[in-house]
ZAMARGU-4260 file (C-alpha; in steps of 0.2 Angstrom, whole numbers, plus 5000, padded with zeros to 4 digits):
<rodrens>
0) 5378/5690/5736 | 5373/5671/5736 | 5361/5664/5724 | 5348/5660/5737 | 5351/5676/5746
5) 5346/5685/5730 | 5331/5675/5724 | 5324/5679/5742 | 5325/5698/5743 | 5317/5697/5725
10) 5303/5688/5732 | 5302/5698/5747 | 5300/5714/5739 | 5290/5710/5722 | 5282/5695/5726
15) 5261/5698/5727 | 5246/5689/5733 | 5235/5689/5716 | 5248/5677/5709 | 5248/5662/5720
20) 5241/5649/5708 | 5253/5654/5692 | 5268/5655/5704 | 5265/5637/5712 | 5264/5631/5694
25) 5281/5639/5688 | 5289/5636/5702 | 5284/5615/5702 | 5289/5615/5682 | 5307/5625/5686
30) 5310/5613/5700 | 5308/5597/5689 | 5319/5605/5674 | 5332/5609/5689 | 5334/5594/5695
35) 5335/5584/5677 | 5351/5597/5673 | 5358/5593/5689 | 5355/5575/5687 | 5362/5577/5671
40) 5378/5589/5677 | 5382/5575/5688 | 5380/5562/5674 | 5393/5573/5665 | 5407/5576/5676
45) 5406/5557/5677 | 5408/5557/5659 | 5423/5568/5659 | 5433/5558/5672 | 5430/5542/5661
50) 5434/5552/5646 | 5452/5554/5655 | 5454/5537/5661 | 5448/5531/5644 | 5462/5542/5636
55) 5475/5537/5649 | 5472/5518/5644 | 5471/5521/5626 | 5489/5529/5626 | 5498/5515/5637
60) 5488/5503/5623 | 5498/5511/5610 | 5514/5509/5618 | 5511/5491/5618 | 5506/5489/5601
65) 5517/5499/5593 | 5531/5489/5603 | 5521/5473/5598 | 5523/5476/5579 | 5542/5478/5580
70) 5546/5464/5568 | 5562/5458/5578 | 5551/5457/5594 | 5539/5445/5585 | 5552/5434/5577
75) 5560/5431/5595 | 5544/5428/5600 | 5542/5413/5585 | 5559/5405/5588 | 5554/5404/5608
80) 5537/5396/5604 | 5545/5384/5590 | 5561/5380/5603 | 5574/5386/5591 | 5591/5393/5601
85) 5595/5405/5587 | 5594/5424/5595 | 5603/5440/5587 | 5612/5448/5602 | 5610/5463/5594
90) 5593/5463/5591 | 5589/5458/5606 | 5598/5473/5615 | 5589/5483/5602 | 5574/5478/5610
95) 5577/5479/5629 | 5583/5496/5623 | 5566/5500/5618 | 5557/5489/5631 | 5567/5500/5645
100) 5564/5516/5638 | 5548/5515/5636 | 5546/5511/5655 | 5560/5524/5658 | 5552/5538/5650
105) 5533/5533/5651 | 5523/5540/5666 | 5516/5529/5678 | 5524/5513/5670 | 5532/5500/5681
110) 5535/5484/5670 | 5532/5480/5652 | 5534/5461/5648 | 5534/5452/5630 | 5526/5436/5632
115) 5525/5419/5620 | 5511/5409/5617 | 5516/5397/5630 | 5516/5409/5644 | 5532/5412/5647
120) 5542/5430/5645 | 5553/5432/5633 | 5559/5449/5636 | 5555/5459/5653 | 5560/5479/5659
125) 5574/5478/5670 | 5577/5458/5669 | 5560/5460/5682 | 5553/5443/5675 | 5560/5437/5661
130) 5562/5417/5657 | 5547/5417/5671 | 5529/5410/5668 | 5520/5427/5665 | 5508/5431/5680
135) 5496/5441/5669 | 5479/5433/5676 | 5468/5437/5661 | 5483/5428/5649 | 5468/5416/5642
140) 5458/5427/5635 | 5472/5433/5622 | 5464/5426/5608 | 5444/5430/5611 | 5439/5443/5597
145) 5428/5449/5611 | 5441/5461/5620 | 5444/5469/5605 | 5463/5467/5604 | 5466/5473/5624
150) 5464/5463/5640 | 5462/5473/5657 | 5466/5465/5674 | 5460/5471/5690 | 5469/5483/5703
155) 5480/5472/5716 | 5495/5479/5728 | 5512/5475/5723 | 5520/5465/5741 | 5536/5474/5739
160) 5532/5491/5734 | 5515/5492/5742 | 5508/5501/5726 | 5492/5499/5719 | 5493/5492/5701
165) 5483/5484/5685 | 5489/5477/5668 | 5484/5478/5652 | 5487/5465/5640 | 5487/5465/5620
170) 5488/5450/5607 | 5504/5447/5596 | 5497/5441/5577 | 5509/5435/5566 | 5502/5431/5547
175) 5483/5431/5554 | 5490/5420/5568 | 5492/5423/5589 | 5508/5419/5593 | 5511/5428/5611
180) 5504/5443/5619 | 5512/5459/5629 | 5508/5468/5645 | 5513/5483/5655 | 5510/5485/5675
185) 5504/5503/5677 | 5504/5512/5692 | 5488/5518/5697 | 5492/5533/5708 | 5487/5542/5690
190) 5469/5536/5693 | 5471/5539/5714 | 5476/5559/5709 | 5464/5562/5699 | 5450/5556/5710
195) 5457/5567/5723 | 5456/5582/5712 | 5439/5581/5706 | 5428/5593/5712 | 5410/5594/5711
200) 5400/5603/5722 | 5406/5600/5740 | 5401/5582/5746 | 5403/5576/5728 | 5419/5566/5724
205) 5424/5553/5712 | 5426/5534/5715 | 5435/5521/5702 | 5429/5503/5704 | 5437/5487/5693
210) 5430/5473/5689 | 5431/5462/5705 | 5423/5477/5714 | 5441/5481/5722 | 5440/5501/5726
215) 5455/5508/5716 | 5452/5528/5719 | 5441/5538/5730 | 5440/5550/5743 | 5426/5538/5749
220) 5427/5527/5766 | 5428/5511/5757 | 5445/5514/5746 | 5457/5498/5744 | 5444/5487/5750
225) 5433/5473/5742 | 5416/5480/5740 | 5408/5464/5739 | 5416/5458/5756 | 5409/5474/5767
230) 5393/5472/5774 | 5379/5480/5772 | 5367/5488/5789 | 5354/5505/5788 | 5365/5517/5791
235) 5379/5511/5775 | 5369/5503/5762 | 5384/5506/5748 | 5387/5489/5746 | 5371/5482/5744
240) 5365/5495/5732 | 5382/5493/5720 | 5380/5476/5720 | 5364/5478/5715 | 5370/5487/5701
245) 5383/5474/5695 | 5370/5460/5693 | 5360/5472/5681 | 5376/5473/5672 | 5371/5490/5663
250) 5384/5501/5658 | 5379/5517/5665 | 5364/5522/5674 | 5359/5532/5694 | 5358/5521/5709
255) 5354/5531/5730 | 5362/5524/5745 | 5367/5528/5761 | 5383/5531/5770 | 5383/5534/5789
260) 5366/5539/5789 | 5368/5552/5774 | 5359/5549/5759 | 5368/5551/5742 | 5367/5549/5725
265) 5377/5541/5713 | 5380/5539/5691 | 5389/5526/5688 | 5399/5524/5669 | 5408/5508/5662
270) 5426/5510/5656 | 5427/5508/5639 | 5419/5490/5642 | 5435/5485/5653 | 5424/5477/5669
275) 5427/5495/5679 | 5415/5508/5683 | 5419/5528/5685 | 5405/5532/5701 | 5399/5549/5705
280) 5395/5553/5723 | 5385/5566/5730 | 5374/5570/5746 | 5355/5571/5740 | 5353/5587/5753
285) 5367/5597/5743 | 5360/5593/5725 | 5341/5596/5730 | 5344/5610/5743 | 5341/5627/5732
290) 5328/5618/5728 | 5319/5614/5741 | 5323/5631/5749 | 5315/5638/5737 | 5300/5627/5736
295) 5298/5634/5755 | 5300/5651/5752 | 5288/5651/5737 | 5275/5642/5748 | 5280/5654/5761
300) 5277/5670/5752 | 5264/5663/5736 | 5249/5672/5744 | 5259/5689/5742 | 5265/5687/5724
305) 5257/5698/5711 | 5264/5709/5697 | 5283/5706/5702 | 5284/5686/5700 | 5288/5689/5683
310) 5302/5699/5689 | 5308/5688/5701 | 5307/5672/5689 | 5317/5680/5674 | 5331/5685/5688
315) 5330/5668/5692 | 5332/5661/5674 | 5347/5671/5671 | 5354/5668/5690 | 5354/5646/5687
320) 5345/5640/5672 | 5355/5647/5658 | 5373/5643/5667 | 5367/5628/5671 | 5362/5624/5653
325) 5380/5633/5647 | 5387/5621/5659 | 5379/5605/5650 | 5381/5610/5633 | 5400/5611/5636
330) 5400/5596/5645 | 5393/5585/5631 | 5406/5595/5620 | 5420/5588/5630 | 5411/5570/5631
335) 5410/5570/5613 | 5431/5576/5612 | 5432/5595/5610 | 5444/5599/5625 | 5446/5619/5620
340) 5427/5621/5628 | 5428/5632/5642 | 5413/5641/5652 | 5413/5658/5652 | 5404/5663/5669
345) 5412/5674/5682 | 5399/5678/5695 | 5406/5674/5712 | 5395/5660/5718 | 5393/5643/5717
350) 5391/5641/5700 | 5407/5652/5696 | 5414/5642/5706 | 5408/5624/5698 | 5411/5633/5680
355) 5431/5639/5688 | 5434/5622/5693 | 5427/5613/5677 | 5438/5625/5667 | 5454/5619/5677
360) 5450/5602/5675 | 5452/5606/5654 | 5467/5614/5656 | 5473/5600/5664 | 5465/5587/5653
365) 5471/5598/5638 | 5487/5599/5647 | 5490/5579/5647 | 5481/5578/5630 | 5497/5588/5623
370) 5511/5580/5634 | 5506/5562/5629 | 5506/5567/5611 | 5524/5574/5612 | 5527/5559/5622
375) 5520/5547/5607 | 5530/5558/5594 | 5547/5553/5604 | 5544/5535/5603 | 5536/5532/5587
380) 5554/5543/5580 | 5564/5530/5595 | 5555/5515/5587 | 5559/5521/5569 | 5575/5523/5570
385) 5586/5512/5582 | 5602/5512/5577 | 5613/5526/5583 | 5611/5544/5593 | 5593/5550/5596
390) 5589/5569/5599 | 5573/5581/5599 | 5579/5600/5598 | 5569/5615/5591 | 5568/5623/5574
395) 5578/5636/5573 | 5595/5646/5573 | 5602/5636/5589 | 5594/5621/5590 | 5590/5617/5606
400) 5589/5601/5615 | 5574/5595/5623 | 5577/5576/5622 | 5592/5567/5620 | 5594/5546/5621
405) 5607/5538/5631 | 5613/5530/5615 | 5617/5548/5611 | 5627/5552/5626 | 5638/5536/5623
410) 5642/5544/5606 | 5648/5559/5616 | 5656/5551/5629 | 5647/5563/5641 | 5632/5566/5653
415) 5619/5576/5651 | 5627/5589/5665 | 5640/5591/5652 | 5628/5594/5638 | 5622/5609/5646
420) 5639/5615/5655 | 5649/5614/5637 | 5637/5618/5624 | 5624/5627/5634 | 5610/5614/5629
425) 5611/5619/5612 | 5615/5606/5598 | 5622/5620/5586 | 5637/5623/5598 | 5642/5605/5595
430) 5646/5607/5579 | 5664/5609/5570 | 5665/5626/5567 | 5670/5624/5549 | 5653/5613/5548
435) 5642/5624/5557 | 5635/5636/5542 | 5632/5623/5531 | 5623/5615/5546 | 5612/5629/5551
440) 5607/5634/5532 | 5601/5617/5530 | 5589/5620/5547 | 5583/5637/5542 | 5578/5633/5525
445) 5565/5618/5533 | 5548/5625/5528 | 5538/5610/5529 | 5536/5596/5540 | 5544/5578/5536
450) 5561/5569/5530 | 5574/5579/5528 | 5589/5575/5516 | 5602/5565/5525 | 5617/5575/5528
455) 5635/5571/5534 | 5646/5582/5546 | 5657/5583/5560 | 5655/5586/5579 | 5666/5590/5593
460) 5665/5579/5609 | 5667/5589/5625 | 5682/5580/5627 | 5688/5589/5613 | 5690/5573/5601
465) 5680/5574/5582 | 5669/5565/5573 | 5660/5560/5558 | 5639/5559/5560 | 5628/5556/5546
470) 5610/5565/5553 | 5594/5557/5548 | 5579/5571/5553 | 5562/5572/5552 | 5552/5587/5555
475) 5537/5585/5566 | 5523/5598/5573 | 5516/5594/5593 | 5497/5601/5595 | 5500/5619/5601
480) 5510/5620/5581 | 5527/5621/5588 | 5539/5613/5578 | 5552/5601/5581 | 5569/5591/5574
485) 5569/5574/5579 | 5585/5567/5574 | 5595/5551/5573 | 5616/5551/5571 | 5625/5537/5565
490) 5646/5536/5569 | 5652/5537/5549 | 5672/5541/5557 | 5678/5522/5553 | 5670/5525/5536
495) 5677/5542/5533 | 5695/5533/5537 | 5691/5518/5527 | 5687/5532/5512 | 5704/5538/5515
500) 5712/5524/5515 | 5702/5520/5500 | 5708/5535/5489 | 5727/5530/5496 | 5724/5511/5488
505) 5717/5517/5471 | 5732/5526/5471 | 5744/5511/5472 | 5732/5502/5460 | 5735/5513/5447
510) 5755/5509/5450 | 5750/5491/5450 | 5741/5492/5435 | 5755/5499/5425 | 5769/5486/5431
515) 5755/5471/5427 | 5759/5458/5415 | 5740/5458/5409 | 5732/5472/5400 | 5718/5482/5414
520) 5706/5494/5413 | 5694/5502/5423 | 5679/5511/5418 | 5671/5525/5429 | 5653/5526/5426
525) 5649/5541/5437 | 5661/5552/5429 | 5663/5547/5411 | 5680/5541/5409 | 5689/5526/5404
530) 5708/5520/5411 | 5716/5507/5401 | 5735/5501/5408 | 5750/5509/5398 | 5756/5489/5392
535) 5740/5487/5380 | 5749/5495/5364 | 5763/5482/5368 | 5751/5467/5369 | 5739/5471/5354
540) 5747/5485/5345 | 5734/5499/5350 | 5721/5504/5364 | 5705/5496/5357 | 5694/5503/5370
545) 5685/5519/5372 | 5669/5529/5377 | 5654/5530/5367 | 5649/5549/5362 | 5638/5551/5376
550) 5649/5543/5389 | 5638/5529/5394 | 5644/5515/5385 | 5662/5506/5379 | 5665/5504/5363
555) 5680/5493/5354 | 5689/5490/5342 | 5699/5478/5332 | 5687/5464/5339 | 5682/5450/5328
560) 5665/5455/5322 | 5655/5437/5330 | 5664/5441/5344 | 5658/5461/5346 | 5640/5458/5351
565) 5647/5444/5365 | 5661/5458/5371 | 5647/5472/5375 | 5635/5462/5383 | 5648/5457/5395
570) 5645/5475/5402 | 5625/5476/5402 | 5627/5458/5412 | 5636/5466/5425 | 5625/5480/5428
575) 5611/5468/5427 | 5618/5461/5445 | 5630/5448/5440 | 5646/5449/5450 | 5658/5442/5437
580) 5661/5440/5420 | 5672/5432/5407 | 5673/5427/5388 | 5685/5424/5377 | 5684/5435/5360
585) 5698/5437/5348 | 5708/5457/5344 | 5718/5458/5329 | 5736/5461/5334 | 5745/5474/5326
590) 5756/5475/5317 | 5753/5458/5311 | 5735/5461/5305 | 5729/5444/5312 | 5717/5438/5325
595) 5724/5431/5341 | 5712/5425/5354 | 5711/5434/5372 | 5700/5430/5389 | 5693/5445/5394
600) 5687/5448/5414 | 5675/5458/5422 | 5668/5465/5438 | 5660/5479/5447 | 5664/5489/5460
605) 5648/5495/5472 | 5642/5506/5486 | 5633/5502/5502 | 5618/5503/5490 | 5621/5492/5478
610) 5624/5506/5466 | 5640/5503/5452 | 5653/5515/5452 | 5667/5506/5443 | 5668/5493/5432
615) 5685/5484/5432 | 5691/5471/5418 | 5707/5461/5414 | 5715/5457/5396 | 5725/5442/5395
620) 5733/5432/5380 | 5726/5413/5378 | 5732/5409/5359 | 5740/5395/5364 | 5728/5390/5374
625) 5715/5390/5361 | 5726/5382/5348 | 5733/5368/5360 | 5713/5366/5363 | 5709/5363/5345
630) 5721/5351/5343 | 5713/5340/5358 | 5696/5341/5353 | 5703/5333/5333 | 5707/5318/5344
635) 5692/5312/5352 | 5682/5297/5346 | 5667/5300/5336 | 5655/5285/5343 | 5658/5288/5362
640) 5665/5308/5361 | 5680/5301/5374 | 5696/5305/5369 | 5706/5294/5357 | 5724/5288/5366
645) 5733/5301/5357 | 5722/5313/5366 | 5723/5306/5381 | 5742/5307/5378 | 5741/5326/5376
650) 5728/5328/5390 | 5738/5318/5403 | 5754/5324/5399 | 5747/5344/5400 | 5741/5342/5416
655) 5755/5333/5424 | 5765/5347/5417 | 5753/5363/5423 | 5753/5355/5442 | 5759/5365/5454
660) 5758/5350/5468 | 5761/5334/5465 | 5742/5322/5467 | 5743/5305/5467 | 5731/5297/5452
665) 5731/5282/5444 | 5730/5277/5424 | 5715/5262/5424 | 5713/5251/5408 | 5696/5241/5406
670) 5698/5226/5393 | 5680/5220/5392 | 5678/5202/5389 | 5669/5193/5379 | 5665/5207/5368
675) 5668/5201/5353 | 5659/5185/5355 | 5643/5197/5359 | 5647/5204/5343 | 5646/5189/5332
680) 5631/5183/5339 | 5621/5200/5344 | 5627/5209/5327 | 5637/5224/5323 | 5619/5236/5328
685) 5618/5229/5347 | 5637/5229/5350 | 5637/5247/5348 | 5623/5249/5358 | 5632/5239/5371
690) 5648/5250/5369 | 5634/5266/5373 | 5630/5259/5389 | 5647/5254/5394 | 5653/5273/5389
695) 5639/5278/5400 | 5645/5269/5416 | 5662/5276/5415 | 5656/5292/5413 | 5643/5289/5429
700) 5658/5283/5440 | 5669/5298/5438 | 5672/5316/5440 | 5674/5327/5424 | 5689/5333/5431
705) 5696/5315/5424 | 5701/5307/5409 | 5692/5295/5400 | 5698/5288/5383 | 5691/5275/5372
710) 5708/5265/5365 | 5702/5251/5355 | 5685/5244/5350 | 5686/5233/5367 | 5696/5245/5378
715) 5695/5261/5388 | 5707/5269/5401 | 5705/5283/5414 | 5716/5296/5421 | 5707/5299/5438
720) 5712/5306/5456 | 5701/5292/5465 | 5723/5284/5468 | 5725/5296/5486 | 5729/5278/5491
725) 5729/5260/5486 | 5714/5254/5498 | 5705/5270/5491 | 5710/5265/5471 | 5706/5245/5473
730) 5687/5251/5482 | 5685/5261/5466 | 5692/5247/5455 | 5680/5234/5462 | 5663/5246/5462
735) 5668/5251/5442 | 5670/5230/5437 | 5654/5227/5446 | 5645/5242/5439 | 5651/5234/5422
740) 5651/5217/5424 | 5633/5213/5414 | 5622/5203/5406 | 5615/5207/5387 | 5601/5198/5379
745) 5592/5199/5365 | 5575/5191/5360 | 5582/5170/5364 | 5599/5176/5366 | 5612/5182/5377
750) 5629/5186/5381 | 5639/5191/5399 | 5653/5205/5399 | 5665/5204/5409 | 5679/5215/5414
755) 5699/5215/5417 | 5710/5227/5422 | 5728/5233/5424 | 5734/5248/5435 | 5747/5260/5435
760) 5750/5274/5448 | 5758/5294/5443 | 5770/5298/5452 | 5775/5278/5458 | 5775/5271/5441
765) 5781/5288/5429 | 5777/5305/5426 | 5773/5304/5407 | 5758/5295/5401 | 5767/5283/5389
770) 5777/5278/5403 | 5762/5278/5412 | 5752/5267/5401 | 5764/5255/5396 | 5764/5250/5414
775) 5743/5247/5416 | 5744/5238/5400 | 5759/5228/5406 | 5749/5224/5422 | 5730/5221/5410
780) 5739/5205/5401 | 5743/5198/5416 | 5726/5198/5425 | 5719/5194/5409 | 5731/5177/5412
785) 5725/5176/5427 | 5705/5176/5420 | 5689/5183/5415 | 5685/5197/5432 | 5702/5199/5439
790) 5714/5217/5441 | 5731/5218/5443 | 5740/5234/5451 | 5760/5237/5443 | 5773/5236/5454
795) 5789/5237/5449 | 5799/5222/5459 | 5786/5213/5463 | 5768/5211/5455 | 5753/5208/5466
800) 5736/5202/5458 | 5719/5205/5472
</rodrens>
């Protein structure tokens, strides 16, 4: 029985005359609380709808920002605002990867754009406008701290699709600083549906209106137009009246109007402070007509009211008020975020039917709620781990998939047709059979959610080919508390074969090692072992390298003691992070018992990581060396620290031996001139001062790599490579005169230098330095005939003087 069908055959039968004053009184008090909670029941279903809109904003915003703080995305986004050309293929396929997924897999997407500070797109969903000028019409207000990091435009129709659509747009910082913004086109039939399926009571439908008062959603008459261009007459007052509303600028309130001659009433809501309005709609007669029924039949029957009014009104209470107050306690629940509240009324009238239709509305809200959060669970794993295979299977013996990336499917060569014919949707089935156990104790054993251990196995491709994946998991729980795997697999197969190979090398190193001239050794730090090559006793007499005790050092010996504490550092500096070492220390020789010196080298063999696995190191004998050395270093002149000519002699002489190839150089002598005069009238102090400075050019004007040599008082000479050709050794010539040529004074006095020179060239002229420098001194006396300033180059028929 209907609600005012009951209330009247109440009244009819208990109803009595002494009563009339108390009843009019109850009844006017009821009638005013009645139509609050109705007002306030409309207010609320309003309330819910934005709610849903707000949520359905709020996860498209989080798409955009978590695709915004990509760090790739914003450094293209910095190289196209500076003008730089410099762009990493790879990242950049990354990112449409992402860009087009996102789209792909998102509901009610269309486009997402990435967009520099200069407007222009720099990366675009399916090429749609990329390298364009963005269109996004609200692209100036990117950097007002008044939209709070998002930008909505208003509703327009796509020409080519005929689709309603709006954007939403959100800054890119980089370092405190706005560098560009992205935006995502969204399709608003989301909106459209869900103002077709709300339901309150049975003239009451919802209406979503944006910013520019376009009509986005409604089962109104006015939907898809411009409110603001409609006009307005008695019988349709709508525009008018909303309006009327925009210019108060409130964010929520009730307005009345009429539509073809039927009054209404309305609640409007802002979005979210966006520019749009959720609105409310429902005819005035419906809300108020219980209660102006009742208001009738109470005046109708008030003079026979009597000892069963209190009857009547307490059926009443329990027949609207308190489901009416159920219904707007669980509506301000929901408002405040608690989608599990549901109303529990069953009667079979029109409220059971408002509180059936509220609770499917939260099923479907509650519904959406969880589908966008496994939605956001996929992409924040996607965004986290780009590189290889992406999948989402469940927790347990078979592993069954739910979600698999097309990066996945191009690691199995397959469709995902052939994922379900061939493994029956379950990943477990994929796996090598020899592989599988240890696979599926790993998943069994997960009791928590989060990182799990990486792993390494095979797979087998339907195709019936192998291969190696290293799987990357993570553990994550949806809202309803199921659990799921969300995995990333990375191709290791050309690693496993270059581990392989690797083994296969180390093999033939060891071979090597033992035919090698020089003494090597290699030092395992994982496993605790030391290898030293078989020729070590026949090169010192005795192997002087081992382990210490607790396998984590080398120790040696036989070493000279001052040369110990240099020889184990060599080892802490290689795990310090230097690539390579060497030093030269000194082993006694058995069994002569005497110390010959030895050049030790050593490097480090790492892993991806960075981590040390093997230290590697080479012996070799350098006595000769060292003494050959010792005997240069006695013949160098103890003012200037150039060699003396005998040390030149041996110095030359060594490296035109030692040359593989033959380089053309040149032997220069500088006679300075006038230098002996200097030293008569400056003194001894000054001309030594003098010979400081010269010594100083030369060394300025050539490369360490030549020889410089101080042969008498008066006289230097150079070994040098600047002789590639004559033009090349006369520019140098020249440019070493001036630099010397020079004026000294001191206090009144003062004395010029000046420079002559005579030239010999290796190979032309000799290939020993006494042949050599006979030559250059052969050519110095005659441009020392010729003056003060002057060089002469030998020749051998003929000699030329520039």
């Amino acid at each position: 029985m209907k609600i005012r069908s009951k209330m009247f055959a109440v009244i009819i039968i208990f109803s009595v005359l002494p009563v009339i004053l108390v009843s009019f009184i109850i009844n006017h008090t009821y009638n005013k609380n009645t139509e609050d909670e109705i007002l306030e029941s409309l207010s609320s279903s309003v309330h819910i709808y934005e709610s849903t809109v707000e949520s359905f904003f709020d996860q498209k915003k989080l798409t955009l920002d978590t695709i915004s703080n990509i760090t790739e995305v914003k450094d293209y986004i910095l190289n196209t605002n500076e003008n730089l050309n410099y762009y990493n293929h790879e990242s950049y396929v990354h990112i449409k990867d992402v860009i087009n997924s996102c789209v792909d897999n998102g509901d009610y997407i269309i486009a997402i754009d990435i967009v520099s500070s200069n407007n222009q797109v720099v990366f675009s969903s399916k090429d749609r406008h990329e390298k364009n000028i963005s269109k996004f019409e609200k692209a100036n207000k990117m950097k007002s701290t008044e939209y709070k990091g998002v930008v909505y435009s208003d509703a327009n129709i796509e020409s080519d699709t005929g689709k309603t659509i709006f954007s939403i747009g959100v800054p890119i910082y980089y370092a405190n600083e706005y560098i560009g913004y992205s935006t995502m086109s969204i399709d608003l039939e989301y909106l459209i549906r869900l103002s077709d399926q709300s339901e309150f009571y049975k003239t009451g439908y919802i209406s979503v209106i944006d910013s520019q008062n376009f009509s986005v959603a409604s089962k109104g008459p006015y939907v898809g137009n411009y409110i603001n261009e409609i006009s307005s007459d008695a019988k349709n007052t709508f525009p008018k009246e909303w309006n009327a509303v925009t210019e108060k600028g409130e964010d929520e309130g009730f307005f009345s109007y009429y539509i073809d001659g039927i009054k209404k009433i309305a609640f409007y809501s802002n979005i979210n402070k966006t520019g749009w309005y959720v609105v409310g709609n429902v005819n005035i007669d419906e809300v108020f007509a219980p209660l102006n029924v009742t208001s009738k039949v109470v005046v109708m029957f008030v003079f026979v009211i009597l000892i069963f009014d209190a009857i009547a009104f307490f059926i009443y209470m329990r027949s609207i008020t308190i489901p009416m107050k159920k219904m707007t306690i669980a509506t301000e629940g929901v408002y405040k975020g608690d989608y599990s509240i549901r109303m529990e009324y069953d009667e079979d009238n029109e409220l059971g039917l408002i509180a059936k239709t509220f609770n499917n509305l939260m099923d479907n809200i509650q519904l959406n709620t969880n589908k966008l959060k496994n939605l956001n669970n996929d992409f924040s794993i996607l965004t986290s781990n780009i590189p290889g295979g992406m999948i989402r299977c469940t927790v347990d013996e078979f592993c069954e998939l739910y979600f698999v990336s097309e990066s996945f499917l191009k690691l199995m060569k397959c469709s995902r047709g052939d994922l379900e014919y061939a493994y029956d949707g379950r990943y477990m089935e994929m796996i090598h059979p020899d592989d599988v156990d240890y696979v599926r104790d790993i998943v069994l054993d997960i009791k928590e959610d989060g990182d799990i251990e990486d792993i390494e196995y095979r797979i087998v491709r339907p195709d019936s080919s192998i291969i190696w994946v290293k799987d990357r998991s993570r553990v994550v729980s949806d809202g309803n508390g199921k659990r799921w795997m969300y995995t990333i697999l990375i191709d290791i197969t050309v690693d496993k074969m270059y581990q392989e190979e690797f083994k296969k090398s180390e093999e033939r190193f060891s071979k090597i090692v033992n035919w090698s001239d020089n003494i090597i050794f290699e030092w395992d730090s994982n496993r605790g072992n030391i290898g030293v090559s078989d020729n070590v006793r026949f090169k010192i007499g005795y192997n002087p390298l081992r382990l210490s005790s607790d396998g984590k050092s080398i120790e040696v010996d036989g070493i000279f003691p001052e040369d110990k504490e240099k020889f184990c550092n060599m080892f802490d500096r290689i795990f310090k992070g230097e690539l390579g070492i060497e030093e030269d220390v000194r082993f006694k020789k058995k069994p002569e018992n005497t110390y010959a010196w030895f050049k030790v080298k050593v490097g480090a063999l790492r892993t991806d990581g960075n981590k040390i696995y093997k230290v590697i190191g080479i012996i070799y004998n350098i006595d000769n060396i060292k003494n050959h050395e010792n005997i240069i270093k006695g013949r160098r002149d103890s003012f200037t620290g150039f060699y003396t000519r005998e040390g030149m002699q041996l110095v030359v002489d060594d490296d035109i031996t030692e040359s593989l190839e033959v380089v053309k150089k040149a032997v220069i002598i500088f006679d300075i001139r006038g230098f002996n005069h200097l030293k008569e009238v400056m003194g001894i102090k000054f001309s030594e001062a003098v010979i400081s400075d010269i010594a100083g050019k030369l060394s300025s004007a050539y490369d360490k790599s030549d020889v410089i040599a101080r042969i008498s008082e008066s006289r230097f000479a150079v070994f040098t490579k600047f002789a590639a050709s004559k033009s090349m050794l006369i520019v140098n010539i020249n440019e070493v005169m001036d630099t010397l040529k020079s004026i000294y004074r001191n206090s009144e006095l003062e004395c010029s230098i000046q420079v002559c020179v005579g030239v010999s060239r290796y190979p032309k002229d000799g290939e020993t330095f006494e042949a050599l420098y006979q030559k250059a001194e052969t050519a110095l006396f005659e441009a020392i005939e010729k003056g003060n300033g002057k060089y002469v180059i030998y020749e051998e028929n003929e000699k030329q003087m520039d």
